[in-house]
C-alpha positions as CSV (number, residue, x, y, z in Angstrom):
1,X,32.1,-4.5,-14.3
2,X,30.4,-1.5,-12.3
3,X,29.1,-2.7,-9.1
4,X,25.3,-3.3,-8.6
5,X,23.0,-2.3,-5.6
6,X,19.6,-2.7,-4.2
7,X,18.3,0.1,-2.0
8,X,15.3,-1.7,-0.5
9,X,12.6,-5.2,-1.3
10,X,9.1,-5.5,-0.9
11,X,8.2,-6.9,2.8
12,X,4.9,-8.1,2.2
13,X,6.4,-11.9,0.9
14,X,5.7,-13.0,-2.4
15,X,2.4,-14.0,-1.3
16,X,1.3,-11.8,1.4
17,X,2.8,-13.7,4.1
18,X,3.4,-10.4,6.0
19,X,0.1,-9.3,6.1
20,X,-1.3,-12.7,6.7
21,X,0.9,-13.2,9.9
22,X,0.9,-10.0,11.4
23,X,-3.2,-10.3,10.9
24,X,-3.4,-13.4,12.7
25,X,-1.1,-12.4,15.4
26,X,-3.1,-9.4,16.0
27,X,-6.0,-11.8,16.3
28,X,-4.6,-13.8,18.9
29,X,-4.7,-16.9,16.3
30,X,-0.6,-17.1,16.5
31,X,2.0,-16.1,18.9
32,X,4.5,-13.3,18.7
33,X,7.1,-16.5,17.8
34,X,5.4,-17.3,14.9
35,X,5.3,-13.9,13.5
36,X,9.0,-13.8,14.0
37,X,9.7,-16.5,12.4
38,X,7.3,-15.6,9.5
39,X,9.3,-12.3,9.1
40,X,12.2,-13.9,9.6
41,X,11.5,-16.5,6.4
42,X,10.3,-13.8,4.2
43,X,13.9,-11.6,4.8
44,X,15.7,-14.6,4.5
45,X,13.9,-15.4,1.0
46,X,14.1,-11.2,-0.3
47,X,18.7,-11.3,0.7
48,X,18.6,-14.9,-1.6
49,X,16.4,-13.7,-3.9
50,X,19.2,-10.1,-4.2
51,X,22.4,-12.1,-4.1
52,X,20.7,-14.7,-7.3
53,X,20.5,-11.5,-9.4
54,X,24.2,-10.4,-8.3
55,X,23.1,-7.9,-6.8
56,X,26.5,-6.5,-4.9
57,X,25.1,-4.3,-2.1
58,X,21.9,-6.3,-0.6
59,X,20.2,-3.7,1.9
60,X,18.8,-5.3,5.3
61,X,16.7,-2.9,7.6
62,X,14.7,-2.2,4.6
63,X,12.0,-4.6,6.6
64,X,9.3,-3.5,9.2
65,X,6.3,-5.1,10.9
66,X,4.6,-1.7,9.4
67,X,6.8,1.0,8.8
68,X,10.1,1.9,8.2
69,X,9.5,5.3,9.5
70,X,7.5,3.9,12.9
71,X,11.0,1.4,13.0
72,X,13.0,4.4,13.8
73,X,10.7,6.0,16.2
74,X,11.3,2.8,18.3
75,X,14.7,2.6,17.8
76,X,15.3,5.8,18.8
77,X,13.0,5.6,22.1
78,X,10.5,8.5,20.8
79,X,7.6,7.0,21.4
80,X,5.2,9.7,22.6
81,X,4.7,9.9,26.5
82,X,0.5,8.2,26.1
83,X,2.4,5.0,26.0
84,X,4.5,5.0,28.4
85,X,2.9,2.0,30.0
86,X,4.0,-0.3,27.3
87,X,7.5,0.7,27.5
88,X,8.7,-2.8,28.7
89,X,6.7,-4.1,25.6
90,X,8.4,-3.2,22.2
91,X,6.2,-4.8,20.2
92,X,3.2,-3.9,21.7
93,X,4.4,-0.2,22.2
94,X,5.2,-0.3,18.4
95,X,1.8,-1.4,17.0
96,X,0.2,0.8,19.6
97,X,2.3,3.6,18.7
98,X,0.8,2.3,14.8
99,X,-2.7,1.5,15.4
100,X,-3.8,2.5,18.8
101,X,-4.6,-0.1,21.5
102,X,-7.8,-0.1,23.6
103,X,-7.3,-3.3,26.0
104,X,-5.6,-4.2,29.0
105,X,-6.2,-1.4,30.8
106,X,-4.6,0.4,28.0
107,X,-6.3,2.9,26.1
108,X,-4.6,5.3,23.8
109,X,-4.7,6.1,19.9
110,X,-2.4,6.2,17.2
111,X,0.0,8.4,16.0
112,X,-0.8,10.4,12.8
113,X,-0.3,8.3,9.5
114,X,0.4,10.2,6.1
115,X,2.0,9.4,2.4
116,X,5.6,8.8,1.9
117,X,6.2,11.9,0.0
118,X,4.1,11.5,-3.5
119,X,3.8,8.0,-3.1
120,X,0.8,5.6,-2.0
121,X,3.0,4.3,0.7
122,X,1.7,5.7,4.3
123,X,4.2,6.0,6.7
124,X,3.6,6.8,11.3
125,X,4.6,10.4,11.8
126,X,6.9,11.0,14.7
127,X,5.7,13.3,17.2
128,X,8.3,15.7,19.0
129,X,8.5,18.3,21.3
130,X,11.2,20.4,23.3
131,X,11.4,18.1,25.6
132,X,11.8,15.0,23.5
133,X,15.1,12.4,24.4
134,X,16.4,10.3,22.0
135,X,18.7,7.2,22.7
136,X,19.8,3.9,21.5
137,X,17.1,1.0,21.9
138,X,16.4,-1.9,20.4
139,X,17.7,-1.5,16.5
140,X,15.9,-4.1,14.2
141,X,18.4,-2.5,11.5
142,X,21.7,-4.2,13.8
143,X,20.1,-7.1,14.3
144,X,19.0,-8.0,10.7
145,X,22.8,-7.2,9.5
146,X,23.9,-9.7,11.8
147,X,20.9,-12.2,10.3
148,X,22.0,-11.8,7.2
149,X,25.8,-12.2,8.0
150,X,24.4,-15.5,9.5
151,X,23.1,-17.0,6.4
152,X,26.4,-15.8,4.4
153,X,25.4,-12.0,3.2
154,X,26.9,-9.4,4.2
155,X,24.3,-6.6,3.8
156,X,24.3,-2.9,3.5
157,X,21.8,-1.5,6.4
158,X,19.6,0.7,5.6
159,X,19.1,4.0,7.6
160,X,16.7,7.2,7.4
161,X,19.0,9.7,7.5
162,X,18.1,12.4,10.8
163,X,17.6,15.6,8.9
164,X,15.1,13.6,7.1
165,X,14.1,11.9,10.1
166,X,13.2,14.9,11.6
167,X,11.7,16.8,8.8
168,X,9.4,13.6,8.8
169,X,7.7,14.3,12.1
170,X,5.7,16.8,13.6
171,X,7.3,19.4,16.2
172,X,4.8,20.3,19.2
173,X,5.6,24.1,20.2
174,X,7.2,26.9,18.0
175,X,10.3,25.5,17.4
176,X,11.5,23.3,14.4
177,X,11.9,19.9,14.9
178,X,15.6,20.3,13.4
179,X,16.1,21.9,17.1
180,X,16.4,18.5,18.6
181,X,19.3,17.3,16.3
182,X,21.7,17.9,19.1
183,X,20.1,15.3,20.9
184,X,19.4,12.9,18.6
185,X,22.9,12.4,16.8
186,X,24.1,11.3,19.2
187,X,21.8,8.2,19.0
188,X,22.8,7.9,15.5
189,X,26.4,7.9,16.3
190,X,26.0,4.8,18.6
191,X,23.8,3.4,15.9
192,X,26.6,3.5,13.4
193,X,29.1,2.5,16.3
194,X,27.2,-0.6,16.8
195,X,27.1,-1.3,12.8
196,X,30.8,-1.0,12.5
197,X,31.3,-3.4,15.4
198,X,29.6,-6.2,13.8
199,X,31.3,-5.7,10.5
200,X,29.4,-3.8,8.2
201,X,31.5,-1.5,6.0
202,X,28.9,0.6,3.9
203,X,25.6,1.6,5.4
204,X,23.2,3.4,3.1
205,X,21.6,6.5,4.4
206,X,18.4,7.9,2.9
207,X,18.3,11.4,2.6
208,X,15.0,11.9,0.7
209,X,14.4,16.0,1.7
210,X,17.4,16.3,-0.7
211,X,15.6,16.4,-3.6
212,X,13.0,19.0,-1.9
213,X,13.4,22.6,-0.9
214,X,15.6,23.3,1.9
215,X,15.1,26.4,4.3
216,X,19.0,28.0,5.7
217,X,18.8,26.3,8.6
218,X,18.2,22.7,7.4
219,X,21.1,23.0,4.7
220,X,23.0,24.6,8.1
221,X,21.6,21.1,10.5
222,X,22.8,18.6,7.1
223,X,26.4,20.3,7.4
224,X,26.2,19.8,11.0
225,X,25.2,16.2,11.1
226,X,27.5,14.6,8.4
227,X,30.7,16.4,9.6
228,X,29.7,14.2,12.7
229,X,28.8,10.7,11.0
230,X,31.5,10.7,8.9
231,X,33.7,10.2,11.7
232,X,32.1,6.7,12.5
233,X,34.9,4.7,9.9
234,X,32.0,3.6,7.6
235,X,31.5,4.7,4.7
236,X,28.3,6.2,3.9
237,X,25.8,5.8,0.9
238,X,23.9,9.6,0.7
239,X,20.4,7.9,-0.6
240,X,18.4,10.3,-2.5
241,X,14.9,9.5,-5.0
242,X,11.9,10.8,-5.9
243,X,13.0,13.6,-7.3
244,X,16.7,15.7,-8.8
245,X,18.8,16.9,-6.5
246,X,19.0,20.7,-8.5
247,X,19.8,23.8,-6.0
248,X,21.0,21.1,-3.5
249,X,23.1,19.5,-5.9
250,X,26.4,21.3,-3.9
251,X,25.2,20.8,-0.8
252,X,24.7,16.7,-1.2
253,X,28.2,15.9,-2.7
254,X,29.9,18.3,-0.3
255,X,28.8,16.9,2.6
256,X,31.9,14.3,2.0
257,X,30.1,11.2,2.3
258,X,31.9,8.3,0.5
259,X,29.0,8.0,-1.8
260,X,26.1,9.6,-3.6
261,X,23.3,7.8,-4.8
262,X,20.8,9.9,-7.6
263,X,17.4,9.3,-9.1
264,X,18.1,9.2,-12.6
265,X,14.5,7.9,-13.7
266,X,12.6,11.2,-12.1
267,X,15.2,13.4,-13.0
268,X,17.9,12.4,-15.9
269,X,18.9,15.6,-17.1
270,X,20.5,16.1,-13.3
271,X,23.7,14.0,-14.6
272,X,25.3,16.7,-15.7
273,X,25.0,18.4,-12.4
274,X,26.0,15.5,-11.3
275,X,29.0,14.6,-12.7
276,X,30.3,18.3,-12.0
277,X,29.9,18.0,-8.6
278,X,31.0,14.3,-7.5
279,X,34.5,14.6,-6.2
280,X,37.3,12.1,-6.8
281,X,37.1,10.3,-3.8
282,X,33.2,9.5,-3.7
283,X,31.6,6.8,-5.5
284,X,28.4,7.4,-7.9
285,X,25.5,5.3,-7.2
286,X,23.1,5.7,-10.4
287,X,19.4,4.8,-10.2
288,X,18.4,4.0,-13.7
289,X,16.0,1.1,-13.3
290,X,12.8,2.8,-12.1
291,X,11.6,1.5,-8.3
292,X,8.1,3.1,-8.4
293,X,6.4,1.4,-11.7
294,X,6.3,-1.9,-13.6
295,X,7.6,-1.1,-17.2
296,X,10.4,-2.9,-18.4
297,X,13.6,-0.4,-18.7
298,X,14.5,0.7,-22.1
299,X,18.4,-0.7,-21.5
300,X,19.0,1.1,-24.7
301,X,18.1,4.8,-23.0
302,X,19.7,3.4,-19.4
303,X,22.7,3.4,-21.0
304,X,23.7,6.2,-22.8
305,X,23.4,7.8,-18.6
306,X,25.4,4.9,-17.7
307,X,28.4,5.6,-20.1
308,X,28.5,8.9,-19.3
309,X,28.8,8.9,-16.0
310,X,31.0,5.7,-16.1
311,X,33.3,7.9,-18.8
312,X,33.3,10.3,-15.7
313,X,33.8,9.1,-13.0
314,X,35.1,5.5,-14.1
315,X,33.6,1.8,-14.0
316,X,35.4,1.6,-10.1
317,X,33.8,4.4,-8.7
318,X,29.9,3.4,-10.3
319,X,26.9,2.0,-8.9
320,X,24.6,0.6,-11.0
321,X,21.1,0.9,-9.0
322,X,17.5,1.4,-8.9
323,X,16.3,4.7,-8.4
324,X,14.7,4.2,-5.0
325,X,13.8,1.2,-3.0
326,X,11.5,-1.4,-4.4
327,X,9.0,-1.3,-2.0
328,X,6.7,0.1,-4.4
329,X,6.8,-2.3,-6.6
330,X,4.9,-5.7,-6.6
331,X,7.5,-8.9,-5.6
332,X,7.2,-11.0,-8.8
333,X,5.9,-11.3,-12.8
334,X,6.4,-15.0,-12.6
335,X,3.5,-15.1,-10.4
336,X,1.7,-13.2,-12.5
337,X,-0.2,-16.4,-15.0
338,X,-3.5,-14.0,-16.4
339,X,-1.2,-11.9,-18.5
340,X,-1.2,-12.3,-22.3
341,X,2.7,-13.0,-23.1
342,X,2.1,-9.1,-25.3
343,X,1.3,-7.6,-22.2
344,X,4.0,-9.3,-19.6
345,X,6.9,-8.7,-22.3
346,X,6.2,-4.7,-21.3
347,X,6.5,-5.7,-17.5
348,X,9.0,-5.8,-14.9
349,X,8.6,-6.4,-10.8
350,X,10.4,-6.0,-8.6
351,X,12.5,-9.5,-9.1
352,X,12.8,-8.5,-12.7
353,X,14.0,-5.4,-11.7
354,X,17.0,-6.8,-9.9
355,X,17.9,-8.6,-13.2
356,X,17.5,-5.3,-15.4
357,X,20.2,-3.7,-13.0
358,X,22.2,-6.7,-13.4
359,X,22.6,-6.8,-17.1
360,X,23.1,-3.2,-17.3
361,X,26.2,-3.3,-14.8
362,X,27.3,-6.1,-17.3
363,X,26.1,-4.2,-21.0
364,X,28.9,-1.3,-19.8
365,X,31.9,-3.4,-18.7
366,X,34.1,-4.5,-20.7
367,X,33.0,-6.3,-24.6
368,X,33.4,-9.7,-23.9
369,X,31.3,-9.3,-20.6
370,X,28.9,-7.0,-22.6
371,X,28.7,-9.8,-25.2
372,X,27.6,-12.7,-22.2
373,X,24.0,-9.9,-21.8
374,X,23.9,-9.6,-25.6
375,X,20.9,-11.9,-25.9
376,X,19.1,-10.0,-23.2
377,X,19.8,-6.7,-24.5
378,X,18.5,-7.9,-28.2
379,X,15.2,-9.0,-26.9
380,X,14.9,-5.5,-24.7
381,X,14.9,-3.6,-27.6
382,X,12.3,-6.0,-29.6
383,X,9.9,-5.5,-26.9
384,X,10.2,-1.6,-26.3
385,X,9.6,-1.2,-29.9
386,X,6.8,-3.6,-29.7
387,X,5.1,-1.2,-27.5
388,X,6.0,1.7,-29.1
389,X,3.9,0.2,-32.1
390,X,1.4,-2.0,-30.6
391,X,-2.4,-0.8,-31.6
392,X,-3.4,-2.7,-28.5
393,X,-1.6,0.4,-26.8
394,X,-2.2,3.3,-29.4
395,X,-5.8,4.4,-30.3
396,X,-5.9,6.5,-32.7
397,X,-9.8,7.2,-32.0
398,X,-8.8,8.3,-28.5
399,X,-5.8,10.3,-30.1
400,X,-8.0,11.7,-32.8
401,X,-10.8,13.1,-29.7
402,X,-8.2,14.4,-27.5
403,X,-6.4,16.4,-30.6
404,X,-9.6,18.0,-31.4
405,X,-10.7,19.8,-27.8
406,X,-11.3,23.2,-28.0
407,X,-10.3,26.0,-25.8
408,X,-14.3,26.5,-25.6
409,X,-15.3,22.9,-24.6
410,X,-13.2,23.6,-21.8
411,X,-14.8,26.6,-20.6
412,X,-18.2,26.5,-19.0
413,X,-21.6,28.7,-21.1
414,X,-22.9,30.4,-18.0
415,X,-21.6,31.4,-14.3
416,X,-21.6,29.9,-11.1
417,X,-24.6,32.2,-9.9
418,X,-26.5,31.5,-12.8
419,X,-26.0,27.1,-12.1
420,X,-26.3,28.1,-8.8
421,X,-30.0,29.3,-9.2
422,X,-31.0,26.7,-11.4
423,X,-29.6,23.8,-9.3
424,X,-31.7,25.1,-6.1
425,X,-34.9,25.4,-8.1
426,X,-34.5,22.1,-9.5
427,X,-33.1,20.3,-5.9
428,X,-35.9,22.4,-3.5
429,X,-33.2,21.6,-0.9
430,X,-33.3,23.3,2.9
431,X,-31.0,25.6,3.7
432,X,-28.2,23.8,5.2
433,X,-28.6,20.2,3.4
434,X,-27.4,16.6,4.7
435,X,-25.8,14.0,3.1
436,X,-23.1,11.5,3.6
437,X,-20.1,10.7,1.3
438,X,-21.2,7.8,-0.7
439,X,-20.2,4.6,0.0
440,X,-21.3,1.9,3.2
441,X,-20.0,-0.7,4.6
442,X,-18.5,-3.2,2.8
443,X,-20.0,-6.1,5.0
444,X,-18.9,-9.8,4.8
445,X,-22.0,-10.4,3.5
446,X,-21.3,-8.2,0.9
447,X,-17.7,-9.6,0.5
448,X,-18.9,-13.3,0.5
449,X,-21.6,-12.8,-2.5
450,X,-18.8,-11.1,-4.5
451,X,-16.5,-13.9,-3.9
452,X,-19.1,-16.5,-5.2
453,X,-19.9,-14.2,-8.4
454,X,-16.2,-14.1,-8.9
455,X,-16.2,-18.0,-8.4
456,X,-18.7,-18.9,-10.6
457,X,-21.1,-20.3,-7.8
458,X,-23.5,-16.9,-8.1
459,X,-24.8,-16.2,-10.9
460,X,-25.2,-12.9,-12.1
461,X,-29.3,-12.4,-12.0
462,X,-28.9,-13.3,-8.6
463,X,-25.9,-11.0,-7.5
464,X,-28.0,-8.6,-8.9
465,X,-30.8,-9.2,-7.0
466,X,-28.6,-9.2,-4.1
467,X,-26.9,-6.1,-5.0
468,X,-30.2,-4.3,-5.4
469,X,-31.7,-5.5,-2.2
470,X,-29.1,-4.4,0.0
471,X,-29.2,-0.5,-2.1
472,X,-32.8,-0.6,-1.0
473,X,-31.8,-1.0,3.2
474,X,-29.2,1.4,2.3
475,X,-31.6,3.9,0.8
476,X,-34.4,3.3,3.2
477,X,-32.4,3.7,6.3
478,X,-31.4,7.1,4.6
479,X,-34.6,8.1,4.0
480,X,-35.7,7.6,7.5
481,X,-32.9,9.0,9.0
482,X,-34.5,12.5,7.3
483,X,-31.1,12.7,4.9
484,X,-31.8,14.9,2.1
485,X,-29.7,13.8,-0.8
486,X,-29.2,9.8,-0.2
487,X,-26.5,8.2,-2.0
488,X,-26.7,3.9,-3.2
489,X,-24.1,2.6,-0.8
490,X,-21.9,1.4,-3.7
491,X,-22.0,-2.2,-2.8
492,X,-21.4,-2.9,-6.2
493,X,-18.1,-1.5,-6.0
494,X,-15.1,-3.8,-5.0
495,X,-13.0,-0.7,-4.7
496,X,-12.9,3.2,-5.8
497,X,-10.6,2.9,-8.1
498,X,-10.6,-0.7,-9.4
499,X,-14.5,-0.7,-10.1
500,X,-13.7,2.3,-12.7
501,X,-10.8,0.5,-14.2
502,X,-11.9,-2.4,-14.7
503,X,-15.0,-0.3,-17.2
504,X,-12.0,1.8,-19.1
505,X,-10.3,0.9,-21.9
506,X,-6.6,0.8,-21.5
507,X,-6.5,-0.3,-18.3
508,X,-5.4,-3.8,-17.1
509,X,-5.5,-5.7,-13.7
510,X,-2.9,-8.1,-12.4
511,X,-3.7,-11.5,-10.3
512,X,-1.0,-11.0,-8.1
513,X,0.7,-7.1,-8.5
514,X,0.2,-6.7,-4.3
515,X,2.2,-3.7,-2.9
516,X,1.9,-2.1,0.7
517,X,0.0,0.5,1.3
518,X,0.3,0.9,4.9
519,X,1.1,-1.7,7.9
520,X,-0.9,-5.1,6.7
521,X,-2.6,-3.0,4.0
522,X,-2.0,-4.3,0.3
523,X,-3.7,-3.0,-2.4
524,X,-3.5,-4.1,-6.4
525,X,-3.1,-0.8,-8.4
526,X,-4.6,-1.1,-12.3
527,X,-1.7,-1.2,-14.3
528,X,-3.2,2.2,-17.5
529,X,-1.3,0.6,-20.2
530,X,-3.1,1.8,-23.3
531,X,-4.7,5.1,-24.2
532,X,-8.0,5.6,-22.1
533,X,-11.7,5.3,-23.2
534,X,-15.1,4.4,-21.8
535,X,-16.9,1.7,-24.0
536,X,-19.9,1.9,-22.4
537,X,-22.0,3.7,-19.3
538,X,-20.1,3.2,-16.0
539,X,-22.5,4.2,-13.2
540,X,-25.7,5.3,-14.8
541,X,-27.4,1.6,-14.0
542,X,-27.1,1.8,-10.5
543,X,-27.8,5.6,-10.1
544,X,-31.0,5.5,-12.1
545,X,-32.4,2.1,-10.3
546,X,-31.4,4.0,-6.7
547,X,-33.6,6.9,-8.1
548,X,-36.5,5.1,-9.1
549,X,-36.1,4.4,-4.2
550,X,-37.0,7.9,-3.2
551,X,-38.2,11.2,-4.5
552,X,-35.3,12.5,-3.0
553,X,-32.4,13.9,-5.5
554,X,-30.0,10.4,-5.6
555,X,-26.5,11.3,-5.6
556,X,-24.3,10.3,-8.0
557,X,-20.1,9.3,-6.8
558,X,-17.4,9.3,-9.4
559,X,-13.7,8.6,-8.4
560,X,-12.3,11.6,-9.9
561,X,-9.2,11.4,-13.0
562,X,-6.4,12.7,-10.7
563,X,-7.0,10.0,-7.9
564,X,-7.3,7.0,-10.3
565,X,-4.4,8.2,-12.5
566,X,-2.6,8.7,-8.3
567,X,-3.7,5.7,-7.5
568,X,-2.8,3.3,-10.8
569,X,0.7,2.2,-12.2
570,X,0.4,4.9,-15.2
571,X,2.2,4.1,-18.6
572,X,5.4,6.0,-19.1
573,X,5.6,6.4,-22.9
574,X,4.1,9.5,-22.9
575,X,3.3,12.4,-20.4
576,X,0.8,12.0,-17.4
577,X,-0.8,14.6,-18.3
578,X,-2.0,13.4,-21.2
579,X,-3.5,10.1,-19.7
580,X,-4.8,12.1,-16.5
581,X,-7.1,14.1,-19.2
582,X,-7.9,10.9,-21.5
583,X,-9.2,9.7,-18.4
C-alpha cells in the first residue's frame, strides 16, 4: 500500500482553543504556563487525530503562536534591531515582533503582515538588510519533534525551505535578499544537525517559490543551498503547492532531494512532467486531496493520477498526500450539526480529509486491500453524482441569464467625460471632496444587540430601532464634521462579506467552518455552493432610510464580486470565472 502523508493541521484547536488562550494571555487573564499547555493539548490532540487516520508521515512544526513564517524569523535570530530590548524574552520579542508592543518602557511596532501567496492566510514579513546575522536559537520545530516522539509519534518536521525563506521577506538596500544565503545556511545546517540527532529521518521542506517564476540567480541560490543540505544524512521532502511546478519542473527534481512532493489539485496535467523528471532514487509525494477547500474528493478522478504515477514510479516510491498543508481548511464536519445531510455529503474538513488520503493509499494497493475501502469508494461516487445533478446546486434561471449576456450589456452607452459631467451637476460637490470609507466601529454595543437578535431575546422591531438610531449618531457626527458625501456606518453588517452572502442564493454558512486568518484571527468563509442570485434588494433599505438623514448625497458600499468570491470557499465543479460573474 503507497504510503500516506500530512503536510500540515489546523492550529486554532477544534474549537478555537488557540485563539481563546493566546487572547487571554495577552490580556493578562492567564499566565504564559497556561498558554503552553493550551498549545501543547491542542498539538497533542492534531498528531492523534493524524496517526487515527493512518496517516504515515505526521508533520510537527506545522504549529505557531501566530505564524509559521514569524516562527522562523525567531528561530533564526532575525528579529529586527527596534527590539533588541526583548532579546532575553522570546515570547515577548515574538509577539512584539507580530503585533507591536507599547508598554514597559517598550515602544515599537510591528513588522509588515501580508497574504500567504494567493491565500487568506497572512503571514509576518521578515525584514533584512546587509548587515543581517542569522544563527541557531530557540527552534519550536526541534522541540515539538521531540514532543511528539514523547507521546509515541515519530513526526516529520516541517521546515520553510531558505530560498523561500528569503524570497518571503523584504531586503533593506539594493541588494537581493538571496545575498544573505551565505549566512543563513549555515543556521539551517545546524537546524537539520539538531533534527538528525534526536532521530528524525525525513524532514519536509517547503519550497513554495517553486511553483512561481524564478529570476537566474534564485534558480543559481536553490542549486547552491540543496548541494549543501543534502549533506545533513536526512532525507529531504522538496514541498511544493499552490501551483505546477512547469519551467522549474528540472530544476526541483535535480536538486537530488530524496523526495518531491507536487500539487496535483492546482495543477494535474503537470504529472506528466512529472513523472519524466523524477529520478529512480527519489520518492513521489502526490497531493490529490485538495488542502485549500471543503469539497469532498472525487476518488474516482484522484485515481486515475494515482495509477499513473504509481505505474511509474511504483507503489514503494509513492506518497499519497494532500496538496498543501491543511491549515486552510476548517478542523472538523462532525462539528458541523446545521448542515442538511444533502449538503454535508458534498463536504470534507480537514479531519475528513485525512481519511480521503487514507482510502486512496488503500483503493491503489493491492485488490484484496482495495476491496477493505470498497464501501467507501461506492458511496464517493453516489455523492459526486448527487451533486453533479442536484437542482439545489444547478439553476437553470441563473444559467439561462448568464447564457444570454451580450457583448453590448457589457459595454457602457456614453464616455467617462460625458458621466463625468452629469455626476458633478447632479452631486454640486467642491472641488476636492471628503468622505470616509464606509463602515464604523463595530462597538460592543453594537456586538451585544446582534448577539441577542441572533438569540432570540431582541426582537427584530427593536433591533431595528436600534440599528437606525445608531445610523443617525453616525450620520450626524458626519454631518457636523462638514464631510461631504456621509456614508451609514454599516452597523447592520456583521461582516463584508458574510452580510452579502447570507442575501445570495447559493451560498451557505457553516456553525463551526473556523480557519486562521492571521495570529488569533479566525474568520468563517461562506461556503458558494450553488449557482448565484439575488432574491431580493440587498442594501437599498438602509441606503434610502440614511438618505431620508441629510441633504447630502448618502453613499452607497458594496463588497465587490472578486473579494467575496476571494474571500469564500468557491464550488469547484465549474470554473471561477463563472461564479465570480454570477455573482
Amino acid at each position: 500500500m503507497a504510503t500516506t502523508a500530512n503536510l500540515g493541521f489546523p492550529r486554532i484547536g477544534a474549537q478555537r482553543e488557540l485563539k481563546k488562550a493566546t487572547e487571554s494571555y495577552w490580556k493578562g487573564e492567564s499566565t504564559k504556563e497556561q498558554l503552553f499547555d493550551a498549545a501543547k493539548a491542542i498539538r497533542a490532540e492534531n498528531w492523534k487525530r493524524q496517526h487515527d487516520a493512518k496517516i504515515t508521515h505526521i508533520p510537527s512544526g506545522d504549529f505557531a503562536f501566530y505564524d509559521q513564517v514569524l516562527n522562523h524569523t525567531l528561530m533564526f535570530n532575525a528579529a529586527p534591531k527596534r527590539y533588541e530590548s526583548l532579546k532575553n524574552d522570546p515570547l515577548a520579542l515574538y509577539f512584539a515582533m507580530a503585533r507591536g508592543q507599547q508598554k514597559d518602557g517598550v515602544d515599537v511596532v510591528a513588522c509588515e503582515m501580508t497574504k500567504w501567496f494567493d491565500t487568506n492566510y497572512h503571514y509576518i514579513v521578515p525584514e533584512f538588510s546587509e548587515s543581517t546575522e542569522f544563527s541557531l536559537g530557540y527552534a519550536p520545530v526541534i522541540e515539538h519533534f521531540k514532543e511528539a516522539k514523547a507521546l509515541g509519534y515519530t513526526t516529520r518536521p516541517v521546515v520553510i525551505g531558505p530560498i523561500s525563506y528569503l524570497l518571503l521577506g523584504k531586503m533593506k538596500g539594493g541588494k537581493s535578499a538571496l545575498s544573505l544565503l551565505p549566512k543563513l545556511l549555515p543556521a539551517y545546517v545546524e537546524l537539520l544537525a539538531q533534527l538528525k540527532a534526536a532521530g528524525a529521518e525525513w524532514v519536509q521542506i517547503d519550497e513554495a517559490h517553486l511553483a512561481l517564476d524564478l529570476s537566474d540567480e534564485a534558480k543559481a541560490a536553490y542549486k547552491t543551498a540543496y548541494a549543501e543540505l543534502n549533506k545533513s544524512g536526512l532525507k529531504l521532502m522538496l514541498t511544493t503547492y499552490f501551483a505546477g511546478l512547469r519551467d522549474n519542473t528540472e530544476l526541483a527534481f535535480g536538486l537530488d532531494t530524496a523526495g518531491v512532493h507536487v500539487d496535483l489539485v492546482r495543477e494535474p496535467n503537470q504529472l506528466d512532467a512529472v513523472l519524466k523528471a523524477v529520478k529512480p532514487t527519489q520518492t513521489l509525494s502526490v497531493g490529490v486531496v485538495d488542502g485549500r477547500n471543503i469539497w469532498k474528493n472525487d476518488f474516482a478522478n484522484s485515481i486515475k493520477l494515482l495509477s499513473k504515477a504509481k505505474a511509474a514510479v511504483g507503489e514503494d516510491r509513492l506518497i499519497v498526500a494532500p496538496s498543501c498543508s491543511l491549515l486552510h481548511s476548517p478542523v472538523d464536519l462532525n462539528n458541523e450539526k446545521k448542515f442538511d445531510d444533502e449538503l454535508k455529503q458534498w463536504l470534507a474538513f480537514a479531519q475528513q480529509k485525512l481519511n480521503e488520503v487514507a482510502v486512496l493509499s488503500a483503493a491503489i494497493a493491492r485488490p484484496e486491500i482495495a476491496a477493505t475501502v470498497q464501501a467507501e469508494l461506492d458511496a464517493n461516487a453516489k455523492a459526486i453524482q448527487a451533486r453533479a445533478t442536484s437542482k439545489r446546486i444547478h439553476n437553470d434561471a441563473v444559467k439561462g441569464r448568464f447564457a444570454a449576456i451580450t457583448d453590448a450589456q457589457l459595454n457602457r452607452k456614453s464616455t467617462f467625460k460625458t458621466r463625468e459631467k452629469a455626476q458633478a451637476a447632479l452631486l454640486k460637490l467642491p472641488l476636492l471632496p471628503t468622505t470616509t470609507i464606509g463602515s464604523f466601529p463595530q462597538t460592543a454595543e453594537v456586538r451585544e444587540a446582534r448577539a441577542k437578535f441572533k438569540a432570540g431575546s431582541l426582537s427584530e422591531k427593536d433591533y431595528d430601532a436600534f440599528l437606525e438610531q445608531k445610523t443617525r449618531e453616525c450620520v450626524d457626527y458626519q454631518v457636523k464634521a462638514d464631510i461631504d458625501v456621509p456614508v451609514h456606518g454599516e452597523f447592520e453588517r456583521n461582516d463584508m462579506v458574510e452580510y452579502f452572502g447570507e442575501q445570495l442564493a447559493g451560498f451557505t454558512f457553516s456553525s463551526n467552518g473556523w480557519v486562521q486568518s492571521y495570529g488569533s484571527r479566525c474568520v468563517k468563509p461562506p461556503i458558494i455552493f450553488g449557482d448565484v442570485s439575488r432574491p431580493a434588494p440587498m442594501t437599498v433599505r438602509w441606503s434610502k432610510f440614511a438618505q431620508t438623514l441629510t441633504e447630502r448625497p448618502m453613499k452607497g458600499m458594496l463588497t465587490g464580486p472578486v473579494t467575496i468570491l476571494q474571500w469564500s470557499f468557491v464550488r469547484d465543479d465549474q470554473p471561477r470565472e463563472t461564479t465570480c460573474k454570477q455573482i
